[in-house]
C-alpha positions in Angstrom: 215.5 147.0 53.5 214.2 148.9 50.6 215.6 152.5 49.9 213.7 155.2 47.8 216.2 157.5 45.7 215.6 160.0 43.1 218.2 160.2 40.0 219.3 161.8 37.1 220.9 158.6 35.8 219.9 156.2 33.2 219.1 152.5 34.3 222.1 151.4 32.9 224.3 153.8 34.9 222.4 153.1 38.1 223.0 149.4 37.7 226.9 150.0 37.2 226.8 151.8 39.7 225.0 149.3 42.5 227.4 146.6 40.2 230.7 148.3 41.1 229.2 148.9 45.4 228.9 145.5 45.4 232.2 144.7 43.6 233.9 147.2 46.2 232.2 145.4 49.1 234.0 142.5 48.1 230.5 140.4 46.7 231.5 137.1 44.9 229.2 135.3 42.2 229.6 131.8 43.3 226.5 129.8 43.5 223.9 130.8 41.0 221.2 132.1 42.9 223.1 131.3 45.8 223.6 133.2 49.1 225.1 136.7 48.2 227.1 138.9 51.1 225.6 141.8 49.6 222.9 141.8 47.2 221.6 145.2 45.5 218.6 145.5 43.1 216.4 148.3 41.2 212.5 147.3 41.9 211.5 149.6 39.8 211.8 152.6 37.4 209.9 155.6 36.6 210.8 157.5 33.9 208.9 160.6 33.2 209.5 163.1 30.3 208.0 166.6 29.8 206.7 167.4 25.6 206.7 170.9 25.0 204.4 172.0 21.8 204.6 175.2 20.9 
């Protein structure tokens, strides 16, 4: 499943915050690219920023 959001946070406080859903949904880091009960990822970022001149 892939899941579009929009957000005011940087990519460091999006990733602590998918870090700490999966720590609350109990995920483990066992195996090193082992099977994961719940696995959460950013794809990708777009960061856009507006100059004004004048």
């Amino acid at each position: 499943m892939v899941v579009k959001i929009q957000t005011t946070y940087s990519s460091e406080q999006l990733l602590d915050c998918l870090q700490a859903i999966e720590q609350a949904a109990g995920r483990k880091r066992e195996i090193v690219w082992g099977p994961r009960t719940l696995d959460l990822d950013i794809l990708l970022i777009v960061m856009k920023s507006f100059i004004r001149i004048g």
